[in-house]
N, C-alpha and C positions, 0 to 999 in steps of 0.2 A: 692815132687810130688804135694801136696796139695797146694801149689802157684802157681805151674804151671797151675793144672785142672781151678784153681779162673780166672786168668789171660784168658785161651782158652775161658772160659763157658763169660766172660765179653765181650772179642772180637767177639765171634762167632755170639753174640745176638747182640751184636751193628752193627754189618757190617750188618747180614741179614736184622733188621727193618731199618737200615739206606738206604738200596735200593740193595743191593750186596748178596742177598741170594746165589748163586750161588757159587762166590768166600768163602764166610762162610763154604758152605758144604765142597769144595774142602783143605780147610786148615784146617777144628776143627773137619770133620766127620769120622768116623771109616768105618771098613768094610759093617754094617748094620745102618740104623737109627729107631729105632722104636716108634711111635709117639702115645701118648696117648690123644693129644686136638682133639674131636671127630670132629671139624672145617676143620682140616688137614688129608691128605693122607695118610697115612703110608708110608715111606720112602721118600728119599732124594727130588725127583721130586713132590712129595708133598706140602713138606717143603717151596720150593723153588717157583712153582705157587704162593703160598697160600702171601707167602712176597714180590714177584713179582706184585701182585695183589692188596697188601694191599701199596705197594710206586708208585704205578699211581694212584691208587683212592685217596691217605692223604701223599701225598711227605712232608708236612709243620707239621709231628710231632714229636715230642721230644721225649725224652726216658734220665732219670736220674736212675743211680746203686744207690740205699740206701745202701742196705746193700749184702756181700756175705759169703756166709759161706759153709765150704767145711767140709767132715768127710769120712773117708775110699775112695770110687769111686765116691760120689755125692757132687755135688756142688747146692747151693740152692741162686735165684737172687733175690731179693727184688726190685720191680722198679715203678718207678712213670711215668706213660707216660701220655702227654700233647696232644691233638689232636687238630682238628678245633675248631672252637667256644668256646676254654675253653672245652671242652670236657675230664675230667681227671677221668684215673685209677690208682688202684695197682693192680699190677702184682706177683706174685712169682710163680718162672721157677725153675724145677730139672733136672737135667740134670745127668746121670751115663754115668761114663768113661770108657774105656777099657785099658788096661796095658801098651799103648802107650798115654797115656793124650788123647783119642779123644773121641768125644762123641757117645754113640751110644743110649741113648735111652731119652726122653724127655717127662713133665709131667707138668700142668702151673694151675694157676687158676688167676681169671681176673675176677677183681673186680671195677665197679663203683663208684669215689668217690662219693657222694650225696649232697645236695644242702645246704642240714641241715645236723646236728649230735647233739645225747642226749648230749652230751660234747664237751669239749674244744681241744680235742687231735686228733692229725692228724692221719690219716689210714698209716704213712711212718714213 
């Protein structure tokens, strides 16, 4: 089960930022979705504006998986996304499953990389 949830929670976040939030919902989402980025709606129609929204206004950004890691029902995404102008974050997404691999609840934080850093080591 812990490959499968890696595999859902990888696909589900790439389809949606990739312009497909809809299809995403209909394939990785459980009965309920309940959304904790205070950005987004609570629930699926939510979800779905919020990334609908976010692929007409920056169709031209990127999104690299670092890292994922799964334990019990959560899977946790580590991600590098690339925007206009060089515009780059890190991301990491939690995502808790239901007994069927789907997802039902979502948690992120989103982080600006910055221009400088005290060190040499990258935020991924």
């Amino acid at each position: 089960m812990k490959e499968t949830i890696k595999k859902n929670a990888v696909a589900f976040y790439k389809m949606a930022y990739e312009g497909n939030p809809r299809k995403a919902i209909e394939l990785y989402v459980g009965e309920e979705y309940i959304q904790h980025n205070p950005a987004v709606e609570n629930g699926t129609e939510g979800f779905i504006a919020y990334f609908e929204q976010m692929q007409d206004e920056y169709p031209n950004k990127s999104i690299d998986f670092v890292r994922v890691i799964a334990e019990n029902d959560l899977v946790a995404l580590h991600t590098h996304q690339i925007w206009p102008d060089n515009d780059q974050y890190v991301t990491m997404d939690f995502f808790r499953f239901d007994k069927n691999g789907k997802i039902i609840e979502h948690w992120d934080s989103i982080q600006q990389i910055p221009k400088t850093s005290a060190n040499k080591n990258n935020m991924y």
